[in-house]
C-alpha positions as CSV (number, residue, x, y, z in Angstrom):
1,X,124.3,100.5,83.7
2,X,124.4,102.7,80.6
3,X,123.7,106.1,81.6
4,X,120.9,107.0,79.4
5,X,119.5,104.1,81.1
6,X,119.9,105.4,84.4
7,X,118.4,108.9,83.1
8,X,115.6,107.4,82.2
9,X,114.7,105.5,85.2
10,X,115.7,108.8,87.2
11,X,112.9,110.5,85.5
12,X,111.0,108.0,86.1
13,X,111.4,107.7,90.1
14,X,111.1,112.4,90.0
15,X,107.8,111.6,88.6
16,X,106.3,109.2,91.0
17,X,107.9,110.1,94.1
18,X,106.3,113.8,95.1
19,X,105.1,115.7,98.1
20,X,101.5,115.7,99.1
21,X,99.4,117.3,102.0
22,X,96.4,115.0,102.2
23,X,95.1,112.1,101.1
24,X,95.8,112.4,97.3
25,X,92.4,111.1,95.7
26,X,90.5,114.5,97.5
27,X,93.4,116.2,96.8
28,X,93.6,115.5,93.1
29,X,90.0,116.5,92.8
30,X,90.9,119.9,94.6
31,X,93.7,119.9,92.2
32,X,91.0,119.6,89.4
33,X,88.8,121.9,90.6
34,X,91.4,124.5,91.4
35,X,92.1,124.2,87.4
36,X,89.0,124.8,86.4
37,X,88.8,127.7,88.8
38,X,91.8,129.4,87.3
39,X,90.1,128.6,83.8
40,X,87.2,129.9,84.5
41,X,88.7,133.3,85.6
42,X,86.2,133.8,88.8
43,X,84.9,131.8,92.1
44,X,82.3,129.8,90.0
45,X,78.7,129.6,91.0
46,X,78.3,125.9,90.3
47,X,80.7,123.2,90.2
48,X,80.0,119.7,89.0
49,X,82.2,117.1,89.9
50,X,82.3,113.5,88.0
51,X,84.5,110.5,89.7
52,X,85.4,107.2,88.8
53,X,83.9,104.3,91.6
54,X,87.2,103.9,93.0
55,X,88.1,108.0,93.1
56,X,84.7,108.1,95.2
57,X,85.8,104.8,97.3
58,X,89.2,106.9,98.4
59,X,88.0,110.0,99.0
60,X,84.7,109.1,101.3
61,X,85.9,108.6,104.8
62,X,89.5,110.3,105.0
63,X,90.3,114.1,106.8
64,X,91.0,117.0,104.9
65,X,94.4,118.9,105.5
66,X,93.8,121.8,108.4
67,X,89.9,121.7,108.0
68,X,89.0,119.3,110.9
69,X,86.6,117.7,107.9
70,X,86.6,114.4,106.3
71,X,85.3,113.7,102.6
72,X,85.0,115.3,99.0
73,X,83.0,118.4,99.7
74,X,85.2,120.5,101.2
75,X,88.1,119.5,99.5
76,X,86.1,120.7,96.6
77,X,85.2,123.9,98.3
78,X,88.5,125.0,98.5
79,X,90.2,124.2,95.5
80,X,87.3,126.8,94.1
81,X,88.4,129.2,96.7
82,X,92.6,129.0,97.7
83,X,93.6,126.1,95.4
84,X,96.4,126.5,93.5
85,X,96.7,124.5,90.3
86,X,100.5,124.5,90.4
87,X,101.1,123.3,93.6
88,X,100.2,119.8,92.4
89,X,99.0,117.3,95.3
90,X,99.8,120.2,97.8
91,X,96.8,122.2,96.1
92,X,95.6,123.1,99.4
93,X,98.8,123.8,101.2
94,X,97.9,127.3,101.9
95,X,94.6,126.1,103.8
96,X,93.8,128.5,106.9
97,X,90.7,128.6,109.5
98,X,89.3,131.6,107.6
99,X,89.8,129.9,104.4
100,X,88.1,126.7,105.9
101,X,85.2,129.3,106.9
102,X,84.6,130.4,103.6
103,X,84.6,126.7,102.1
104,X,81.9,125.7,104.4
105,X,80.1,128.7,103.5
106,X,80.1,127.9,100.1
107,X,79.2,124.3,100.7
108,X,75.6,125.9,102.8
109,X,74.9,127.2,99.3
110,X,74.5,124.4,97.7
111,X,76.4,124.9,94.5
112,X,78.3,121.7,94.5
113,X,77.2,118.2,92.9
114,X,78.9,115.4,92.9
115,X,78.2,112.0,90.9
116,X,79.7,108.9,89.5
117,X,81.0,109.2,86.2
118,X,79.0,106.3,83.9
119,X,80.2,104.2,80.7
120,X,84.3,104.6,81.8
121,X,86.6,102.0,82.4
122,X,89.2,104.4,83.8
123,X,89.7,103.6,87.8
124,X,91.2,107.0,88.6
125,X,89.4,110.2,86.4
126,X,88.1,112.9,87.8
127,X,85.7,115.7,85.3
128,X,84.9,119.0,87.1
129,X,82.2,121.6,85.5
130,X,82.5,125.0,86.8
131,X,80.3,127.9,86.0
132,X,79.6,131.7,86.4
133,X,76.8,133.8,84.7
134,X,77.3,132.4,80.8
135,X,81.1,131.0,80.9
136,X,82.0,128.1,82.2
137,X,85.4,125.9,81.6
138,X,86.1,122.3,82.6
139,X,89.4,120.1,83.5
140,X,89.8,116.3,84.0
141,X,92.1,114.2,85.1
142,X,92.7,110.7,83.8
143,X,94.9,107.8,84.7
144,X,97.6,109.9,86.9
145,X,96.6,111.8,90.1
146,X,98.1,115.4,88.6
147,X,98.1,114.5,84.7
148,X,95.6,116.3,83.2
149,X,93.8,115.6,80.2
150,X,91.7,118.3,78.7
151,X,91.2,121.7,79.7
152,X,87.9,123.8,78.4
153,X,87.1,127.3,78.3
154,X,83.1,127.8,76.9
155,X,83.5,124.5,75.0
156,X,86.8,125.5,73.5
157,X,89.9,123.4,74.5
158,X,92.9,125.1,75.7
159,X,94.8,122.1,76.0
160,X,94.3,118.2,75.3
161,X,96.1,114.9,75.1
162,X,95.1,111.2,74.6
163,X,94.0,109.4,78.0
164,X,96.7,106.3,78.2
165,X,94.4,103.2,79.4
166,X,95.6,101.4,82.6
167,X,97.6,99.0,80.0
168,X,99.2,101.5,78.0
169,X,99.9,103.0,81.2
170,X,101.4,99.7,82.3
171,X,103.5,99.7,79.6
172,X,105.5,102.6,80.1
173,X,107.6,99.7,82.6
174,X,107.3,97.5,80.4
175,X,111.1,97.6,79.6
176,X,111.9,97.2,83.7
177,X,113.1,94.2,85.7
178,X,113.4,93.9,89.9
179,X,117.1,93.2,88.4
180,X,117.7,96.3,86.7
181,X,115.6,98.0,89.5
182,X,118.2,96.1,91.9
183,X,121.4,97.3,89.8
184,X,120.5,100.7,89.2
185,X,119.8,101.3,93.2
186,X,122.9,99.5,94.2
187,X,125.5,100.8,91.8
188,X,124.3,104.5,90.7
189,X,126.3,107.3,91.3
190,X,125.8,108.6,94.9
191,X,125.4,112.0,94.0
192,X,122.6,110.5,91.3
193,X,119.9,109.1,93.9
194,X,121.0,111.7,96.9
195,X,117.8,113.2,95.8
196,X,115.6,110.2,97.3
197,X,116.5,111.9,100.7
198,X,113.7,114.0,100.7
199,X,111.7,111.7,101.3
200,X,113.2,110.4,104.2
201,X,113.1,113.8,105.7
202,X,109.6,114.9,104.8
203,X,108.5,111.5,106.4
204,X,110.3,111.6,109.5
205,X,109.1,114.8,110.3
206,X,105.0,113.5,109.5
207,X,105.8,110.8,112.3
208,X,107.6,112.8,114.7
209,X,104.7,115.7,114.3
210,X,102.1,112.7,115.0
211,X,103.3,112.1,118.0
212,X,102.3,115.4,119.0
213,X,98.6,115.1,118.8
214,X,95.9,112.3,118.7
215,X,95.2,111.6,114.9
216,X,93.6,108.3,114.1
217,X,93.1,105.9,116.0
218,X,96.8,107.1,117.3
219,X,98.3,103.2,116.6
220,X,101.7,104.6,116.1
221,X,101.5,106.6,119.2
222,X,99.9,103.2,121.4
223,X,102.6,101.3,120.2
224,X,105.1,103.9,122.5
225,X,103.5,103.7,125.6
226,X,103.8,101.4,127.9
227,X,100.8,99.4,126.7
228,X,102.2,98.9,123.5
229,X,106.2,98.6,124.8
230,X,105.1,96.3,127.1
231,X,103.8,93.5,124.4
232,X,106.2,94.5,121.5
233,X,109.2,95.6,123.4
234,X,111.4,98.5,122.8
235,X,112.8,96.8,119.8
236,X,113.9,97.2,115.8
237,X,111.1,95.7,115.2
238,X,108.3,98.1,117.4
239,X,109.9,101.1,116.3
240,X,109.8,100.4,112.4
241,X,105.8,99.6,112.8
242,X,105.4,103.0,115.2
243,X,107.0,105.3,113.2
244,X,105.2,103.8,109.8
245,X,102.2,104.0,112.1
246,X,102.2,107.3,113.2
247,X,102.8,109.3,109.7
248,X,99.7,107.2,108.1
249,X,97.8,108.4,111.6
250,X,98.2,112.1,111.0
251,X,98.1,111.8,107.3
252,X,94.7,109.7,107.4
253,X,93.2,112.4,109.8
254,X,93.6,115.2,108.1
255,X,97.1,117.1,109.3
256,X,98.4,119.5,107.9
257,X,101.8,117.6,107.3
258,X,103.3,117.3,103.7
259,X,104.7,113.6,103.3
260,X,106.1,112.0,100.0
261,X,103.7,110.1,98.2
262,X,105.0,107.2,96.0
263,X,103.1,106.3,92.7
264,X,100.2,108.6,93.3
265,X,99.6,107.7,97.0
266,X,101.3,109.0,100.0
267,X,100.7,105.7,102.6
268,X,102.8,103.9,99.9
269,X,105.2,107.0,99.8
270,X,105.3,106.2,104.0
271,X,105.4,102.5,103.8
272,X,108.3,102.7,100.9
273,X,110.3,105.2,103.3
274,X,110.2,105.1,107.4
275,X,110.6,101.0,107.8
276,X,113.5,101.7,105.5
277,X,115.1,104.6,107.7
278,X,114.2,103.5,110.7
279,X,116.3,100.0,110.1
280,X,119.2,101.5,108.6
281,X,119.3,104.0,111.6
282,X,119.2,100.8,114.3
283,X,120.7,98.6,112.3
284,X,123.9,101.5,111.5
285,X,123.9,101.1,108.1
286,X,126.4,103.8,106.8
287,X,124.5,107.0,105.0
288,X,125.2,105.5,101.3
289,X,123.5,102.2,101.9
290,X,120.4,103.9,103.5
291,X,120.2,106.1,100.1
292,X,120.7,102.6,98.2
293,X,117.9,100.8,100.3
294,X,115.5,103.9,100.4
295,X,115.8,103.8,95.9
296,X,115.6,100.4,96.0
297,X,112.1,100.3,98.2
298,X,110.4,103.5,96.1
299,X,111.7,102.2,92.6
300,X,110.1,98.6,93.3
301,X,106.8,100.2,94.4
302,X,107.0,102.2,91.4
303,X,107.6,99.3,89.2
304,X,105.2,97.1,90.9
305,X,102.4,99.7,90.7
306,X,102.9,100.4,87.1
307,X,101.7,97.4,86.0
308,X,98.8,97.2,88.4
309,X,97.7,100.7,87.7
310,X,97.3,103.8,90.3
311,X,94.2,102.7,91.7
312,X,92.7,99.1,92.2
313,X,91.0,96.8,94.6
314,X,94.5,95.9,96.4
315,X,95.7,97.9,99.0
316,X,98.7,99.8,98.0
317,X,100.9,98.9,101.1
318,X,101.1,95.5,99.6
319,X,103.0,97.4,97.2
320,X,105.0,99.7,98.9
321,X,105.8,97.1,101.7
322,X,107.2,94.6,99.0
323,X,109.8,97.8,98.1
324,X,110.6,98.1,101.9
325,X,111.0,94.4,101.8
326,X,113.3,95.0,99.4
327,X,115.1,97.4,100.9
328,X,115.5,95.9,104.9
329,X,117.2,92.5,102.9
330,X,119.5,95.0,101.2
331,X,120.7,97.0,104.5
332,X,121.3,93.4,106.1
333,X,123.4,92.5,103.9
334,X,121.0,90.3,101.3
335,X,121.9,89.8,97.7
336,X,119.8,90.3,94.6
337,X,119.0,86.9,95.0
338,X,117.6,86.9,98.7
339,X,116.0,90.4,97.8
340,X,113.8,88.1,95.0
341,X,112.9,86.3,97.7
342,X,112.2,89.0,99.7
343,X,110.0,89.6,97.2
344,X,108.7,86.1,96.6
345,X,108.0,85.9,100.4
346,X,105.8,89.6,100.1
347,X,103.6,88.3,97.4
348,X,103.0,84.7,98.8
349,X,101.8,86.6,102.4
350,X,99.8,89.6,101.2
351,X,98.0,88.9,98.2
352,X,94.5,90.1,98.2
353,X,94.5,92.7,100.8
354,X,91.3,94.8,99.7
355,X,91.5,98.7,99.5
356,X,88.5,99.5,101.2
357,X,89.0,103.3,100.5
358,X,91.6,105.7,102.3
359,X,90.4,106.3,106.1
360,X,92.1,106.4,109.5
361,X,92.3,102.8,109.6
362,X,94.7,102.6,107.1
363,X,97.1,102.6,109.7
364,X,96.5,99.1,110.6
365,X,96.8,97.7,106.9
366,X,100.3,99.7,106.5
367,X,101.3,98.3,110.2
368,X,100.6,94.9,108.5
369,X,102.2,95.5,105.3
370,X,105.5,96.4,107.2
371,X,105.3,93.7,109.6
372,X,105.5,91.1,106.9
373,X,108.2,93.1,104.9
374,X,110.3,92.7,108.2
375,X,109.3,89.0,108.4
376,X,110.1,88.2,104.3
377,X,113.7,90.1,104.8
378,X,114.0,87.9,108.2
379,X,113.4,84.8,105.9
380,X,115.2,86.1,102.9
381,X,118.5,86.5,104.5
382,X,118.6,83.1,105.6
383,X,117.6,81.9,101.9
384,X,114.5,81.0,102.9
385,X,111.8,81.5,100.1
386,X,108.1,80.3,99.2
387,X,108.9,78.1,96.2
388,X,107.4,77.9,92.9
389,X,105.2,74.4,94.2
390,X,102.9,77.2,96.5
391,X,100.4,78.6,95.3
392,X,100.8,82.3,93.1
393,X,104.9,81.7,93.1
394,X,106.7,80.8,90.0
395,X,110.7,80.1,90.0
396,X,110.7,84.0,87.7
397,X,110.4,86.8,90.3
398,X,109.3,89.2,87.5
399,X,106.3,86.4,86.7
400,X,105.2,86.2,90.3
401,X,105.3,90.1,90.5
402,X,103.0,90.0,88.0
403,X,101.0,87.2,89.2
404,X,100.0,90.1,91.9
405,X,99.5,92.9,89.9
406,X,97.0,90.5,87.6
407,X,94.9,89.2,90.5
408,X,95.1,92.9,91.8
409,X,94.1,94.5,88.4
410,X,91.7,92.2,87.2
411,X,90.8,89.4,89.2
412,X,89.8,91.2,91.9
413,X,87.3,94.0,89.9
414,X,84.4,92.0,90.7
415,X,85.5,92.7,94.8
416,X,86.3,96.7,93.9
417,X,82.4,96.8,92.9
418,X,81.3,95.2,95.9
419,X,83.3,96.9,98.1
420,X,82.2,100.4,96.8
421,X,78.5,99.1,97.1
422,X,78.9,98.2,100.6
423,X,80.7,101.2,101.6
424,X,77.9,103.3,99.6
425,X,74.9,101.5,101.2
426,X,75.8,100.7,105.0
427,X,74.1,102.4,107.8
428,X,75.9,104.5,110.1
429,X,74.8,105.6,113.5
């Protein structure tokens, strides 16, 4: 692969694969707000906050980093009060209990509203208003969790670029294939991908620290006690669904534990990385094919999800467990051609998994989503692939990819309006 080839794609994978504390749709809000904040020059007296249906969806029911506090408000409070702008999607990294004081303070003065944004087709933007005495400034964010696009200061604009829509968006991939997604991981210069470590490291440690509390509804850490041992076994298998487990457990509920998100989302940074590691490491694939299988897993998910855009009514682990797919037929041995129907196998299984917003139970969709990866690799290996004849499948791996992404994009928009009016209308005791 030409080298300005493999520079561009290197860029590309820098860009989508980046830490976060907290789930990223609250936290690109607090990124927002935090913006505005620093525009604005002072702790404002009134923010208004605008969201897309499906920004609202993701940000209802999921825990806020070192606040013991789920949901938008307080995220919102303290990107006014200790968020930092150029931290990215780890905005709030510097959280503390007095910090968390002063946010819900703030939130008993009622200066926060919070609505959906009308007349836009965007499914990820975000519009915060701050205020104080006569100045005011504004920031939104459109298309991208951390790419802004306007910033205001008393009506003036300080900075501005053209929103991309979801298709122009899509089309940045446009000139990538799973095959030059498979050559580029598999042939690169070591030295070129060692950087994809990181997010094995940053992962690991998200699952290990889960173990140490109970977050969630603590799946990952059921599935290592005897209860769970005792009907999965102490196998490959138990540990890859654990460990994935566990990190979406803590994450989901609010720790205070930086992972590495993939493509805007850190459960598909999680579900691209640990069922990845944890193979390799059982399986004792050397250090350079773990690096190979770990690009190969993120740069799929990153290819898949460009064409589907950053936020839609299919659950990102379908995603990010077709790139682990990807990268468990790799480490045992597979070919590009049993990793396309690796693929193949992903997207004839998991189709149609609805996001029902980011929340503890999350856990349970990524422990599916990895289950089947293992299960499509199992297949793959032993050239064993759901044909063109079934259903979404077609003999072009890059057309059934698509296939996905189309039923996930559009298809399903009628279900992302639904779900959003169930979630916003049910009664809770």
């Amino acid at each position: 692969m030409e080298k300005t080839l493999r520079e561009q794609i290197i860029a590309l994978v820098k860009s989508e694969v980046v830490p976060a504390v907290g789930c990223t749709e609250p936290i690109a809000v607090a990124l927002c707000v935090a913006k505005a904040t620093e525009t604005l020059g002072c702790v404002p007296e009134k923010i208004d906050v605008l969201l897309s249906a499906n920004i609202l969806k993701n940000a209802m029911g999921v825990g806020i980093p070192g606040t013991g506090m789920i949901g938008l408000p307080i995220a919102i409070a303290l990107g006014a009060l200790i968020g930092k702008s150029a931290y990215e999607l780890e905005v709030l990294k510097d959280v503390t209990d007095e910090a968390v004081e002063r946010g819900k303070a703030y939130l008993a003065e009622n200066r926060i509203n919070i609505s959906l944004k009308e007349g836009i087709t965007e499914k990820l933007y975000i519009e915060v208003k701050v205020s104080a005495g006569d100045e005011t400034a504004e920031a939104i964010i459109c298309t991208s969790h951390k790419d802004f696009l306007s910033v205001k200061k008393n009506g003036t604009f300080l900075y501005e670029k053209p929103c991309q829509s979801e298709n122009e968006e899509g089309e940045e991939c446009s000139w990538l294939t799973l095959r030059q997604v498979y050559e580029f991981a598999t042939t690169a210069p070591i030295e070129e991908i060692e950087f994809i470590r990181e997010a094995q490291v940053l992962n690991e440690r998200a699952a290990e620290e889960s173990l140490k509390g109970n977050y969630g509804h603590t799946l990952g850490k059921t599935l290592t006690r005897p209860l769970g041992k005792g009907i999965f076994g102490d196998t490959i298998f138990s540990h890859i669904i654990s460990s994935t487990a566990c990190a979406c457990d803590a994450r989901m509920a609010g720790a205070k534990i930086p992972v590495m998100s993939n493509s805007g989302s850190g459960n598909q940074g999680i579900c691209a990385t640990l069922p990845v590691v944890k193979f390799a490491e059982e399986n004792h694939n050397t250090d350079h094919e773990l690096l190979r299988a770990l690009m190969l897993s993120h740069l799929t998910a990153i290819y898949i999800k460009q064409s589907l855009g950053a936020l839609s009514a299919l659950c990102g682990c379908v995603v990010a467990s077709t790139g682990s797919a990807c990268g468990i037929t790799y480490l045992m041995g597979g070919n590009y051609e049993q990793i396309t129907y690796a693929v193949k196998n992903m997207v004839a299984n998991l189709t149609g998994m609805i996001c029902d917003g980011a929340k503890p139970s999350c856990a349970l969709k990524l422990a599916s989503g990895v289950s089947t990866a293992v299960l499509s690799a199992m297949l793959a290996v032993q050239h064993n692939c759901v044909t063109s004849v079934e259903g979404i499948i077609e003999d072009d791996v890059d057309r059934s990819i698509h296939n996905l992404t189309r039923i996930g994009k559009d298809a399903m928009d009628e279900t992302d309006r639904c779900v959003l009016e169930i979630m916003t209308h049910k009664k809770c005791e």
